[in-house]
Every structure is written in C-alpha cells, then in structure tokens.
N, C-alpha and C positions, 0 to 999 in steps of 0.2 A: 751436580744437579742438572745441568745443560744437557750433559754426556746422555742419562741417563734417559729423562726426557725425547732427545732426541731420538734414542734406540726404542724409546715407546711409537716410536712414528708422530712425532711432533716435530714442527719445519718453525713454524712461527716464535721467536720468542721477542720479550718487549724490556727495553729498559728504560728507568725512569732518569737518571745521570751518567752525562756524557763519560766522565773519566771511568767509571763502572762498567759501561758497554766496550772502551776502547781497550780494558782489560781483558774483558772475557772473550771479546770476538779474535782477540791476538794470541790469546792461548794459546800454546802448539798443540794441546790434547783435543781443542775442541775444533782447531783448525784441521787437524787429521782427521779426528772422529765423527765429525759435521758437516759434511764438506758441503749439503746442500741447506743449511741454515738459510732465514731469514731475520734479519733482525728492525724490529722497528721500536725506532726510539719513541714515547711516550710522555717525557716530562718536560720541563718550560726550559724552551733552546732559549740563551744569550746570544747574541751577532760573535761576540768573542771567542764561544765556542762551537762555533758554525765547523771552518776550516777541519778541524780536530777530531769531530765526528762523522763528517763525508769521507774523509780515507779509513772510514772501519769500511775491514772488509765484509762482505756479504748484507749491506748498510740494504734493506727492501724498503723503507718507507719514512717517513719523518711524519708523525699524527701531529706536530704540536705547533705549526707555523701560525701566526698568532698577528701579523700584520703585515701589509705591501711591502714594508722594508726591509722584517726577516726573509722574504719569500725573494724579494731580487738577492739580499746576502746568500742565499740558500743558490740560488740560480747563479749568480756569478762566478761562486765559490765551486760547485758540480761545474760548470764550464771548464775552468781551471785545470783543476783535480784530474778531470778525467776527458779531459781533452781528444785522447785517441778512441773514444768509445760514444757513440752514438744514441747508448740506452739512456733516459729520461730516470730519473729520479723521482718515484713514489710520493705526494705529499699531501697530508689532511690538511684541512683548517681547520684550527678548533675557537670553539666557539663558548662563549662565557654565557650559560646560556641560567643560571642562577643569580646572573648579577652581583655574588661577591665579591669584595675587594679582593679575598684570602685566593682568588681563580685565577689563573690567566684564561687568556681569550679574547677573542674581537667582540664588540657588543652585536648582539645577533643584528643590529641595524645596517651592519658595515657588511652584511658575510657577500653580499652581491657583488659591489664595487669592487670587493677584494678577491673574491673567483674570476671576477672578468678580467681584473689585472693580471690578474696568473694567465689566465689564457689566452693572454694576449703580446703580454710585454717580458714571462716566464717561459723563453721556447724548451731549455734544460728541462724543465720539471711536468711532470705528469698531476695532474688535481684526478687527486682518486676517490677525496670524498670530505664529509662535517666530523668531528672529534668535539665533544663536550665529556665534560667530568660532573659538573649537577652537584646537585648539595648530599651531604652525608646526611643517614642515618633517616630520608622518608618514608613516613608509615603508607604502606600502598592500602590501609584502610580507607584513607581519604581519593583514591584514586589513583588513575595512570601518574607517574611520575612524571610535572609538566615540562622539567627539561627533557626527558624525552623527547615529548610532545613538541615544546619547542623547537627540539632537532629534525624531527620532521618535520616542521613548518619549513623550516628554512630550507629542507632541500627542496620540499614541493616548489619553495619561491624562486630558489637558484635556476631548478629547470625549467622552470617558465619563461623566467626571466632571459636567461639564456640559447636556449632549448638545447638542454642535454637528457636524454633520455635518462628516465628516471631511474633505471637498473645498472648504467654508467657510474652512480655517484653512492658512495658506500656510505656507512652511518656508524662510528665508533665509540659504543656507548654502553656504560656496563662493566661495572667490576664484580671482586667477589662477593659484594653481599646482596647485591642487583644483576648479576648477568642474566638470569632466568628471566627477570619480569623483563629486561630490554631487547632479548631477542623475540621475548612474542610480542613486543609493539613493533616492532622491526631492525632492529642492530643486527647489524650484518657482521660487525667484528666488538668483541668485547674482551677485555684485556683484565685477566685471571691471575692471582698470583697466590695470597695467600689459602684459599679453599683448596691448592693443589699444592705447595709447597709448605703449609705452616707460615707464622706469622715470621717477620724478618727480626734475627736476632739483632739485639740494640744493647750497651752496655749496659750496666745496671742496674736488668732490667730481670725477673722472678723466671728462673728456668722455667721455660714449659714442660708442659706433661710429653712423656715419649711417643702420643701418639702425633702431636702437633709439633715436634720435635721434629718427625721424622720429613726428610727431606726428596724421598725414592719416591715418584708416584706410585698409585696403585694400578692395576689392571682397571678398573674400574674408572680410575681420575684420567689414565691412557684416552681412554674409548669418545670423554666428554672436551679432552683436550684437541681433537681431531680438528675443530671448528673456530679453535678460540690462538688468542695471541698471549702467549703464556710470559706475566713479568715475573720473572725470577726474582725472588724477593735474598 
C-alpha cells in the first residue's frame, strides 16, 4: 500500500505505533521503491520507545511530543543516534485540546512553557508546529469545531509569546472524517488514513465490502493526497 501510494506521488506517510513504522520503513521494497519517503510518526511516544524509533530511516517528524521530558528524551536520544549529522529533527507538540482523559497531550495551559523549553534547552530538534486530535464524532451543526479553534489560539499565543512568525509554526489537525472542515479553519497538515486506504483490518471483525476493502488508491484519492500526511491504516 506504501509502494503504491508512493508511485501516486505521495512523500508523506504517518504511523500511529512505533513497532509498525520500524517494520515498514526497513522494508527492502519500500526502502528501494521509496527512496525519498517521509515518515511522520502520529501516535502517543513512550520515553522507552523513543531510542527505537529515531533510527527508522527517513524518520521526518515526530507530531506527538506531549511534555519537557519526552522532548529532552527525544533530543538526547537524535544527539546520540545521529551524532555525525547536523540535521535537526522535525517535532509538533501536541496538545490535549478536548480535555479528555482517553487524549494525550499537554493541557493547552502548558503549550508556551513547553515550546520555549524546546527552543531553548532542545538544540537537536526543530518545533515545527501544535498536533491536537479533538474529540470524535462533532456535529459542525453546532459550529467550528472548538478544538480547532483552540489550536489556533494557542498558536496565535505561542507567537506572541515568543515571537515566532505565525507562517513558521504549522497546525496538525484533521483526520478522515474532519480533514475538510480543518483545513478551511486553517490546518496546514491533516493526517488521512481510512477515506484513502479503507478501514484497518482488525480480527474478528465483518469483512468489508470490496469497495472499502480495496487498499490501491484511486486517481482521484492520488490528486487529494498531494497535501495530506497519509496514516496507512
């Protein structure tokens, strides 16, 4: 599905677990046939699995640093790793910006203190930008979706606070059932998996129909994929 994607002219893909990215990025097929991948991991890092997913190769981003002390394990760990090489390592903050328990994320109260520790005490890593996930399933009858909204607060506060030009700091926000309504409040990256791939096969679970089965994008899911960070489900 990588392969295929990839030959659509798609760079970007997203995985949501470490052991799962350090399969597929080690591929030999996709190591041949992809050679200019980017892969950005998406789901809730452990410190313990820090190490393990810095040496996947063509590693572009980590969205899901989530406090001061994943971000120094993250910085300490790329120092290490990659010692003979000078390039800064990609990373969002993401931000719990629904408040539930079932989230991770920093409480949007913390996102300041914690970008300025990056930028200050983090020379390894690059802050490329906010990552919030937001609550499933709201009716945009009622209006903008306010984690959105809230993710744009927080960057407007970060670059005040800071002053980082506001086109500097990215906004990852938006899956499949929301990526439309987040890119016209402003998401700069939104992370697509099943509207392009079908749902993810799970054990025991009612075959799908063979249109939602099918795993090949279309010409069509190609053209929309250009823009997006595609999590292969």
């Amino acid at each position: 599905m990588v392969i295929e994607a990839y030959r659509k002219g798609h760079r970007n893909f997203g995985e949501n677990y470490v052991n799962e990215l350090v399969d597929k990025a080690s591929n030999p097929q996709i190591l041949e046939s992809c050679p200019e991948i980017e892969w950005h991991f998406i789901g809730h890092l452990q410190k313990n699995n820090v190490n393990k997913l810095l040496g996947v190769p063509n590693l572009f981003m980590v969205e899901t640093v989530d406090s001061a002390k994943l971000a120094d394990k993250v910085n300490s760990s790329w120092q290490r790793l990659r010692a003979a090489s000078t390039q800064k390592l990609k990373i969002m903050v993401q931000i719990n910006t629904s408040g539930e328990e079932s989230k991770h994320g920093l409480p949007p109260g913390e996102t300041v203190t914690t970008v300025k520790h990056i930028l200050s005490k983090c020379s390894a890593l690059h802050f490329s930008g906010l990552m919030t996930i937001g609550r499933y399933g709201y009716d945009l009858a009622d209006g903008p979706n306010p984690d959105f909204q809230a993710l744009l607060s927080r960057r407007q506060e970060v670059c005040a606070s800071l002053q980082l030009p506001l086109e500097d700091v990215e906004l990852s926000m938006g899956m499949s059932t929301d990526f439309e309504h987040a890119i016209e409040v402003g998401s700069t990256n939104v992370r697509v998996g099943s509207t392009i791939f079908g749902n993810r096969d799970y054990p025991n679970t009612p075959t799908p129909s063979p249109e939602r089965k099918s795993k090949v994008p279309t010409e069509e899911a190609a053209k929309k994929m250009e823009c997006l960070t595609v999590t292969e489900q």
